[in-house]
C-alpha positions as CSV (number, residue, x, y, z in Angstrom):
1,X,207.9,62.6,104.7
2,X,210.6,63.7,106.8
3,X,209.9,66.5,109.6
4,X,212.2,69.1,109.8
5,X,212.6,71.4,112.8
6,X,213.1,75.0,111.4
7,X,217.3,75.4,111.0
8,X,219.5,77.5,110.3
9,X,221.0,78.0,107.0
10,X,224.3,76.8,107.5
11,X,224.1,73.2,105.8
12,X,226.7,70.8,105.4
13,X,227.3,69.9,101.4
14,X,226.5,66.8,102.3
15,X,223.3,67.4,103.5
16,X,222.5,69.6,100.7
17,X,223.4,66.8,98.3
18,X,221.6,64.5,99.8
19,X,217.9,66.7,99.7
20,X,219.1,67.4,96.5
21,X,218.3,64.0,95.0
22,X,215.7,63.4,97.0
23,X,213.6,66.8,96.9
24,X,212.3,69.4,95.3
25,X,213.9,72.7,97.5
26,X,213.1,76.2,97.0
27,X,214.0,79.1,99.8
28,X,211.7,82.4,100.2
29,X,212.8,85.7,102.2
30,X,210.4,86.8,105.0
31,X,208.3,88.6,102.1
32,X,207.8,85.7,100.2
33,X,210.6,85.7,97.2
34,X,212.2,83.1,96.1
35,X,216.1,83.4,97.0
36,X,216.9,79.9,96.5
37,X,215.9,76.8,94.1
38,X,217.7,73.4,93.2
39,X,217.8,71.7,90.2
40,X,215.1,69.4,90.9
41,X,212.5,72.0,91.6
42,X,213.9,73.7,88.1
43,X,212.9,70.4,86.7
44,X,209.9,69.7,88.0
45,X,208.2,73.4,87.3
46,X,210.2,73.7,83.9
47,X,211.8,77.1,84.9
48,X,215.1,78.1,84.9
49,X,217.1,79.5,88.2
50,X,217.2,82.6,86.9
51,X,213.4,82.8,86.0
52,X,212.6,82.1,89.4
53,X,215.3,83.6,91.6
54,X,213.7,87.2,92.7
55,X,210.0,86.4,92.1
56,X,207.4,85.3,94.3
57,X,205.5,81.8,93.9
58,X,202.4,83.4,92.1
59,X,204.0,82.8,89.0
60,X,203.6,78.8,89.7
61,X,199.9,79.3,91.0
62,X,197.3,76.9,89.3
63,X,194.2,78.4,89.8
64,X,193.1,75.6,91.7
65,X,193.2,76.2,95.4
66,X,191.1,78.9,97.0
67,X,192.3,82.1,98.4
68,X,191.3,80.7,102.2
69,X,193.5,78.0,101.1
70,X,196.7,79.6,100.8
71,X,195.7,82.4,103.4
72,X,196.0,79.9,105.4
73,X,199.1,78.8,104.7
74,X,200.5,82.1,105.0
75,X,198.9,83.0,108.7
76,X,200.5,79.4,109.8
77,X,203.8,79.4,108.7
78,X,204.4,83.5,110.0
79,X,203.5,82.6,113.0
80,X,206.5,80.3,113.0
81,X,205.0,76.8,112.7
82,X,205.5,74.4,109.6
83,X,202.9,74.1,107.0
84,X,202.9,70.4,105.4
85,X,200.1,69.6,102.5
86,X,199.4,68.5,99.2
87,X,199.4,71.6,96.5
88,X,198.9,71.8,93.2
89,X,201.5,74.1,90.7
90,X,201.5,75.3,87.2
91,X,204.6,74.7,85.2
92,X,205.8,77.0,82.2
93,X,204.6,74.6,79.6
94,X,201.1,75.2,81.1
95,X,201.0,71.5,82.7
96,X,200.0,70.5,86.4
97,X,202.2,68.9,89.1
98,X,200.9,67.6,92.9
99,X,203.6,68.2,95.0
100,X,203.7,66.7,99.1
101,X,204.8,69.9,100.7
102,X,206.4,70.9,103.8
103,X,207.1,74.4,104.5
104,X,209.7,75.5,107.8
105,X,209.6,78.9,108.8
106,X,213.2,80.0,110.1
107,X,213.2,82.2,112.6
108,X,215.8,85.0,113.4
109,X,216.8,86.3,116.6
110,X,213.7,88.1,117.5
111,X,211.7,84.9,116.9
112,X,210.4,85.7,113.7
113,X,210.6,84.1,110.2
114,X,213.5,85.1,108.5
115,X,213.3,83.1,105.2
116,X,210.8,79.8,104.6
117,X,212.2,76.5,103.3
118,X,209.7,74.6,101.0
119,X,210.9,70.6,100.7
120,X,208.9,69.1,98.1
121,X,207.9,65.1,96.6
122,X,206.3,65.0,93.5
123,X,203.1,63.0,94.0
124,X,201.4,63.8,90.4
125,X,201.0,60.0,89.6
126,X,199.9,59.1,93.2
127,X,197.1,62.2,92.9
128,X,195.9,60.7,89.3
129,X,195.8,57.1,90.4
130,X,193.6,58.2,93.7
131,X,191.7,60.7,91.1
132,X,191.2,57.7,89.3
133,X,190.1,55.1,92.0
134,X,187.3,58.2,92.9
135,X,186.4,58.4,89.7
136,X,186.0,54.6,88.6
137,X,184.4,54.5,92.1
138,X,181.4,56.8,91.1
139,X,181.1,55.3,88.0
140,X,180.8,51.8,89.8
141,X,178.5,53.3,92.2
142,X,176.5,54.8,89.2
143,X,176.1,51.7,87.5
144,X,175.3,49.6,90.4
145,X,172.7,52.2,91.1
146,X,171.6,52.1,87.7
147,X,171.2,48.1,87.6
148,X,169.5,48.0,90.9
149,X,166.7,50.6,89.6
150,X,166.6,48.6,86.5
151,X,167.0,45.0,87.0
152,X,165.6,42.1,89.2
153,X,169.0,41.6,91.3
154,X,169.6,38.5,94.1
155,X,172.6,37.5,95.8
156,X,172.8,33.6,96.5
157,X,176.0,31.8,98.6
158,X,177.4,28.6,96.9
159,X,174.5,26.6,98.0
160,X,172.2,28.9,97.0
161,X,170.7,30.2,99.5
162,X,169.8,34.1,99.8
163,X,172.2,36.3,101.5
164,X,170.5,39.8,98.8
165,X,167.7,40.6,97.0
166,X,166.4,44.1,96.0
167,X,163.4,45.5,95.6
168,X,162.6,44.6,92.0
169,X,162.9,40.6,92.8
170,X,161.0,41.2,96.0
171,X,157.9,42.8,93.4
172,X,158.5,40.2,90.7
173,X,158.4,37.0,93.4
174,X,155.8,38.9,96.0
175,X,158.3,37.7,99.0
176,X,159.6,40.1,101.4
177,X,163.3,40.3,102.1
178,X,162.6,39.2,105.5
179,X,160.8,36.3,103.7
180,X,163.6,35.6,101.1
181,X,167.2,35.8,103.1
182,X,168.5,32.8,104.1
183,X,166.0,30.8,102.3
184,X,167.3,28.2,99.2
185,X,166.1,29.8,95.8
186,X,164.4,26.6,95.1
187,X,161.9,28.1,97.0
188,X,160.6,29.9,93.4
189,X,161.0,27.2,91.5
190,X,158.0,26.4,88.8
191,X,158.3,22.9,88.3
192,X,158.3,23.8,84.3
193,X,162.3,23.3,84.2
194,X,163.8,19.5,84.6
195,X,166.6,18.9,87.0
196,X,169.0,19.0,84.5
197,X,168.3,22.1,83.3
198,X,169.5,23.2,86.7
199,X,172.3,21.0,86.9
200,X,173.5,22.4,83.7
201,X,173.6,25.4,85.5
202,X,175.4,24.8,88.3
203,X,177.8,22.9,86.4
204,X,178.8,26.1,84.2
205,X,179.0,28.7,87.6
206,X,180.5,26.1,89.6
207,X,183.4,26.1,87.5
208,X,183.1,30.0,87.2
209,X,181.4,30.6,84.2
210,X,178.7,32.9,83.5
211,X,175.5,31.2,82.7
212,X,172.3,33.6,80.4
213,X,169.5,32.3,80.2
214,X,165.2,31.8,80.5
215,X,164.1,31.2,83.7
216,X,160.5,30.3,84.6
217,X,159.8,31.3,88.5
218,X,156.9,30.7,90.4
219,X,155.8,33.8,92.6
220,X,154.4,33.8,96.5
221,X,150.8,33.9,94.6
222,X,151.3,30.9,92.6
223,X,151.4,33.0,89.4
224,X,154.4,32.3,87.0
225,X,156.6,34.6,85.3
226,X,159.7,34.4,83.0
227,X,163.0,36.2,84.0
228,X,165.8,36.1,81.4
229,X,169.2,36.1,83.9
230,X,173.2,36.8,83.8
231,X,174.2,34.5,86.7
232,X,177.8,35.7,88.1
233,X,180.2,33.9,90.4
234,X,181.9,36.3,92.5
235,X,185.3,35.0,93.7
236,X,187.2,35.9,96.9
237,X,190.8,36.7,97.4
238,X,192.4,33.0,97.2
239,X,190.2,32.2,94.1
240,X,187.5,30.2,95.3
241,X,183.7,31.2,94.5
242,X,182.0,33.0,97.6
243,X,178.6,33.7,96.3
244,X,176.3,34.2,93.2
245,X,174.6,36.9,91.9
246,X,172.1,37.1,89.4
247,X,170.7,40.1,87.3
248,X,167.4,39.2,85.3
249,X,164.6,41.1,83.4
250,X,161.1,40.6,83.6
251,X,160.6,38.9,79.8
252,X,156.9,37.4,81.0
253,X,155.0,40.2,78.7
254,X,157.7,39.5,75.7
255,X,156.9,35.7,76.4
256,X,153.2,35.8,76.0
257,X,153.7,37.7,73.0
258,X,156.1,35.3,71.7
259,X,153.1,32.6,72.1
260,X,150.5,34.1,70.7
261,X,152.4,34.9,67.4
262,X,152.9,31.1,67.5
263,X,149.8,30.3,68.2
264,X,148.5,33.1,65.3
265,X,150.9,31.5,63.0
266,X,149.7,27.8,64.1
267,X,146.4,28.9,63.0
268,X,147.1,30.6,59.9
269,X,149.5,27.0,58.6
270,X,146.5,24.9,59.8
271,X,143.7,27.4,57.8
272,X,145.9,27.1,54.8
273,X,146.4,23.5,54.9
274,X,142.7,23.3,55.3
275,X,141.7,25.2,52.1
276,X,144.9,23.0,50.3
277,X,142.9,20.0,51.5
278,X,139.3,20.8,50.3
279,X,140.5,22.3,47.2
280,X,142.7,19.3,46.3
281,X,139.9,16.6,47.4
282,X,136.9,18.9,46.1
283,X,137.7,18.1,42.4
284,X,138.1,14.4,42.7
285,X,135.0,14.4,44.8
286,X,132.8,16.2,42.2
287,X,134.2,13.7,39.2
288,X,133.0,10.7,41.7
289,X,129.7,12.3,42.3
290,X,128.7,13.4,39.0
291,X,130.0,9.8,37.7
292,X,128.0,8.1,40.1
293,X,124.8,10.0,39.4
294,X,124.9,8.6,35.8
295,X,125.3,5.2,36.5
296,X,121.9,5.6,39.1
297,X,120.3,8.0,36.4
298,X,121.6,6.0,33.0
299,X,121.0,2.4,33.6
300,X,122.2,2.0,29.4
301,X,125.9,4.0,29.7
302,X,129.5,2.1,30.2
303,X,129.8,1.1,33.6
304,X,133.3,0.0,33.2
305,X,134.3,3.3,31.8
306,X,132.5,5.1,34.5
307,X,133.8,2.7,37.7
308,X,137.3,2.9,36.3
309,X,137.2,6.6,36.5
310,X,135.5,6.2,40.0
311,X,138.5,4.0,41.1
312,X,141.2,6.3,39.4
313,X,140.1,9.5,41.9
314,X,139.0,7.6,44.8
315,X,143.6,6.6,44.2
316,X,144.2,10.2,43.8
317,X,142.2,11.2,47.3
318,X,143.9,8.1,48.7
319,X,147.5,9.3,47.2
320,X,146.8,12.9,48.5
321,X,145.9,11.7,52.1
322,X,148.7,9.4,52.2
323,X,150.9,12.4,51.6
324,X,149.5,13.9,54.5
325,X,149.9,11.3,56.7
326,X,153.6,11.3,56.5
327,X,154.0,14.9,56.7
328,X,151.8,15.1,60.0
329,X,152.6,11.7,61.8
330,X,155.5,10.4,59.8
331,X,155.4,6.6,61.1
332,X,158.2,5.0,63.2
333,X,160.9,3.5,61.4
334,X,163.9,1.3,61.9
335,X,167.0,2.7,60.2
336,X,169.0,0.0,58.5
337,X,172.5,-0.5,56.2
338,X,170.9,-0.4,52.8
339,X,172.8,-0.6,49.6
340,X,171.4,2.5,46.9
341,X,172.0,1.0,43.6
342,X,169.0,-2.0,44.3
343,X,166.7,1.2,45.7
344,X,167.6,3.1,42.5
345,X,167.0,0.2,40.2
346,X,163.6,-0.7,41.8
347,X,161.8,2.5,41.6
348,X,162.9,2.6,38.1
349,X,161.4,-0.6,37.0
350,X,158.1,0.4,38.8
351,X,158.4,3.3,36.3
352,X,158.8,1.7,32.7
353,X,156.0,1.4,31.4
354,X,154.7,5.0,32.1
355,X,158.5,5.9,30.6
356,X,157.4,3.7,27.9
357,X,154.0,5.8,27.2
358,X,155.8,9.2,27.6
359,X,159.0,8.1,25.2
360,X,161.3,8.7,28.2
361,X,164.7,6.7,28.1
362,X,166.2,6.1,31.4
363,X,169.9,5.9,32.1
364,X,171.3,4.7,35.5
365,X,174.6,5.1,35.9
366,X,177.4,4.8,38.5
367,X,181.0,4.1,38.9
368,X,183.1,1.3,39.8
369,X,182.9,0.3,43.2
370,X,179.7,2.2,43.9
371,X,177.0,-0.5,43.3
372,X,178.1,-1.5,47.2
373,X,177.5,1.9,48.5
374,X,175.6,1.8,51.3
375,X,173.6,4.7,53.6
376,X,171.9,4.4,56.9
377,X,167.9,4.6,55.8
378,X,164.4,3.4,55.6
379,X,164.3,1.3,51.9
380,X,160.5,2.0,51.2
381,X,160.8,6.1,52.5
382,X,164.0,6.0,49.8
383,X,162.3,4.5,47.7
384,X,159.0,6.9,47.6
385,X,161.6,9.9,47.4
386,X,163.5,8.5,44.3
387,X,160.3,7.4,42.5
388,X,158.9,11.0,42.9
389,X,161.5,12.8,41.8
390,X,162.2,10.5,38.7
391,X,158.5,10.8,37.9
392,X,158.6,14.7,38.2
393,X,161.5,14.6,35.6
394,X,159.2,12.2,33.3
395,X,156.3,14.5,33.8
396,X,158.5,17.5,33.2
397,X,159.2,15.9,29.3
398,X,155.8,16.0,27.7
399,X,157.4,15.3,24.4
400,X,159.6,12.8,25.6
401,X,163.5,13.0,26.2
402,X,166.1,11.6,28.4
403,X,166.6,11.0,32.2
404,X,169.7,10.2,33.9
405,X,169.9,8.6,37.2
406,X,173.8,9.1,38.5
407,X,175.6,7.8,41.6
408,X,178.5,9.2,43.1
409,X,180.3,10.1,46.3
410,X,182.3,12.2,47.8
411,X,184.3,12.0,51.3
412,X,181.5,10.8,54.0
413,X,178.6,11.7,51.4
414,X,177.0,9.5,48.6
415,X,175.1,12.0,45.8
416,X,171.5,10.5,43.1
417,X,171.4,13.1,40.7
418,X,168.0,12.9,38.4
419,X,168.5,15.4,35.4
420,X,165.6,15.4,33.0
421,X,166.5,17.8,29.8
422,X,162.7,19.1,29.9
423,X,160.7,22.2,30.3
424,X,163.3,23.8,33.4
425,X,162.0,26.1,35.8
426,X,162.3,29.6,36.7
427,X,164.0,31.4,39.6
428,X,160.3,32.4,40.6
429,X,159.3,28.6,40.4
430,X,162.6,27.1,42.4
431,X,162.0,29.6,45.1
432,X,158.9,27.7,45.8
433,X,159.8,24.2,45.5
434,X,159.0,22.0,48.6
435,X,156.2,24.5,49.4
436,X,152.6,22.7,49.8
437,X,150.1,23.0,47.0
438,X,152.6,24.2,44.6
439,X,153.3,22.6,41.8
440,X,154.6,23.4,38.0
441,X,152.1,20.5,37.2
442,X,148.8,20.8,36.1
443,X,147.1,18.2,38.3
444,X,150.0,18.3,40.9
445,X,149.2,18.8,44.9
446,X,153.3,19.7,45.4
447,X,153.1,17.3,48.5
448,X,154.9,14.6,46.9
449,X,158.0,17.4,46.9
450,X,157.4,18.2,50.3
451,X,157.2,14.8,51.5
452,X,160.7,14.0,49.7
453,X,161.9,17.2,51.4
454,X,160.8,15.9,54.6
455,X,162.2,12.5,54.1
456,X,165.7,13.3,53.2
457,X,165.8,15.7,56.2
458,X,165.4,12.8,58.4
459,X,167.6,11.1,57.0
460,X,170.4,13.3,57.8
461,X,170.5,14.5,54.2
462,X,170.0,17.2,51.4
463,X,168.1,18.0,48.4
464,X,169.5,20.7,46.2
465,X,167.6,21.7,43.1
466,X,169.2,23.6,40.2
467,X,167.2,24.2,36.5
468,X,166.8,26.3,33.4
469,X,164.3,27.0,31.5
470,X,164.6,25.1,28.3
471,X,166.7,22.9,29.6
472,X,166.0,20.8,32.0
473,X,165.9,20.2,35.9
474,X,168.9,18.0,38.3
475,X,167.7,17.4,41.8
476,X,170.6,16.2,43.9
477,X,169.7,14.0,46.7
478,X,172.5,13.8,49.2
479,X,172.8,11.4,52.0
480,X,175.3,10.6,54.6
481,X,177.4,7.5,53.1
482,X,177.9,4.6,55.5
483,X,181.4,3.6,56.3
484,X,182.1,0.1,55.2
């Protein structure tokens, strides 16, 4: 701002011109009324000349500066010394302005103001940006308050050692600050994590990404507890990483909970698989026993008839824990390049003669070029997944009908549909397919389903099952085709 001596009144056009564009100017007598305003002050307070020449400065008065305030003003500039400050004015339109203000009293002959010249800058932007900075500066300070009271906070440099930690890490790790700064945060490290788990870590902040994530720490006590943490790289001024800080949450409690609903859950699979397995082997069981008292107890009945019997259960419990067995411990297997159409034409022959019994006709078919389709597989797994499925169709066709076995492909995937025009299912009954110990068969366990299920899953693949009642069931196997 420029200082100005108090004058006299004689200015040069020039001059005048000059403060003109550069200022707001308004003159006052010795009583305070305006005699004198330019066209930038006009501007600024959205008055004419004539609405302000004659009338005192109350007019543009804001409300917002206190009587002491302007008394103050008053008592410095008629005692013949300039008065230079911020104010704010009201304009006609109702709005607010900041103007930088300087005020020069000049003085007549007896050394008293005669008339006060007011030279004014309009700072209203400046005033909202620094209103702003304050503003955004309390909400920052609010919310770093707010996070500090809140949340387990430490401050690490870029080799991780401790340079911060509040008060909330200092309870969750039992380390005093003292104990903490400067020390490498390896320091609470479990041993549950492996090192690339951390290396992953540093990886993504080292390049200045934010890493969220679990976090198992070990505390000054030896106890353990789980933080999930927002780890931050905070950059300096030429863009380089300076330091590290991490805001976490206690999520121990959360975590126990999580396990023992696992755990509950665990128990609750394993107590229903355990009454699926005594009720499937109970009935087999009783046949044997009640068989095998009657050949002790009746030396005269058909042994043949009774042993066969025997032999035909003891293959059912055998079947049944076989089915097991590959859901629980599925055995190690070498993938190989195995062409489908062979696979497809095996487990059919196995099949014939029970098609034969049932009045089944089977139809395999597949277009040209597909016979040399090949996936990536196990045979014998493929095998026990397309035997089961092409016997659920024959068992879904008490009365006979027809099954169709069809290859195709499509793009990188090679599709066995096995439609059977038999008894279809319901919505009810497809919901459920796959789950153990259901099964639209009387004698059924459903693990043959399940197994299949399982199979084609490691395989990379998908079965889809679609049906109607009335009319029949397709289960679409699809497998990932191997590029020849």
């Amino acid at each position: 701002m420029m200082a100005l001596e108090p004058v006299s009144m004689d200015f040069s056009s020039d001059i005048l011109a000059a403060l003109d564009q550069a200022f707001s100017i308004s003159v006052t007598d010795s009583n305070g009324v305006i005699v004198y305003v330019n066209d930038a002050f006009c501007e600024l307070v959205r008055y004419p000349k004539e609405g302000l020449v004659g009338k005192g400065y109350d007019w543009l008065d804001s409300g917002y500066h206190s009587e002491r305030f302007l008394q103050g003003i008053l008592e410095k500039i008629r005692s013949g010394f300039p008065w230079v400050g911020n104010m704010r004015i009201k304009a006609k339109d109702g709005s607010f302005y900041w103007m930088h203000t300087k005020i020069v009293p000049q003085l007549g002959m007896d050394g008293k103001p005669e008339k006060y010249i007011c030279i004014s800058e309009d700072i209203t932007k400046q005033k909202q940006v620094e209103e702003n900075l304050i503003i955004t500066s309390k909400s920052l300070s609010s919310i770093a308050s707010a996070l500090n009271e809140s949340s387990i906070i430490v401050i690490t440099d870029t080799q991780g050692k401790i340079t911060y930690a509040n008060d909330n890490f200092c309870e969750a790790s039992k380390y005093s600050k003292d104990e903490l700064v400067g020390i490498d945060q390896s320091l609470l490290n479990s041993g549950f994590h492996p090192q690339s788990f951390f290396n992953k870590i540093w990886d993504q902040i080292g390049q200045g990404g934010v890493w969220k994530g679990e976090i198992l720490k070990k505390a000054k006590d030896e106890t353990f507890y789980w933080i999930y943490a927002t780890i931050i790289p905070f950059m300096s001024a030429d863009g380089k990483i300076k330091s590290y800080v991490e805001i976490g949450h206690d999520i121990t409690t959360k975590k126990k909970t999580e396990e023992m609903l696992v755990r509950a859950e665990k128990l609750s699979v394993i107590g229903e698989l355990a009454a699926g397995v005594a009720h499937e082997i109970r009935n087999p069981l009783t046949s044997l026993r009640g068989f095998a008292r009657l050949l002790k107890e009746d030396e005269t009945a058909s042994r043949e008839m009774y042993l066969s019997i025997i032999i035909d259960e003891i293959e059912r419990i055998n079947h049944i824990v076989n089915d097991f067995m590959v859901l629980a411990k599925p055995y190690v297997v070498e993938f190989k390049e195995k062409k489908l159409v062979p696979i497809l034409k095996h487990a059919i022959s196995l099949l014939e003669s029970e098609c034969n019994l049932k009045n089944v006709r089977i139809d395999l078919a597949y277009g040209k070029g597909l016979d040399a389709v090949s996936v990536l597989g196990d045979e014998h797994q493929l095998k026990q997944v397309f035997i089961n499925l092409i016997k659920n169709g024959i068992e879904a066709m008490p009365k006979g009908g027809d099954l169709r076995v069809s290859l195709s492909a499509d793009g990188g995937n090679v599709f066995v549909d096995i439609k059977d025009n038999g008894l279809g299912m319901s919505e009810e009954m497809l919901n459920r397919i796959g789950e153990p110990f259901y099964s639209t068969k009387e004698q059924g366990t459903g693990l043959g389903l399940m197994v299949s299920f399982t199979i084609v899953q490691n395989h990379k693949g998908n079965i889809e099952v679609s049906s109607e009642v009335g009319k029949g069931t397709n289960f679409r196997v699809e497998l990932p085709r191997l590029e020849e």
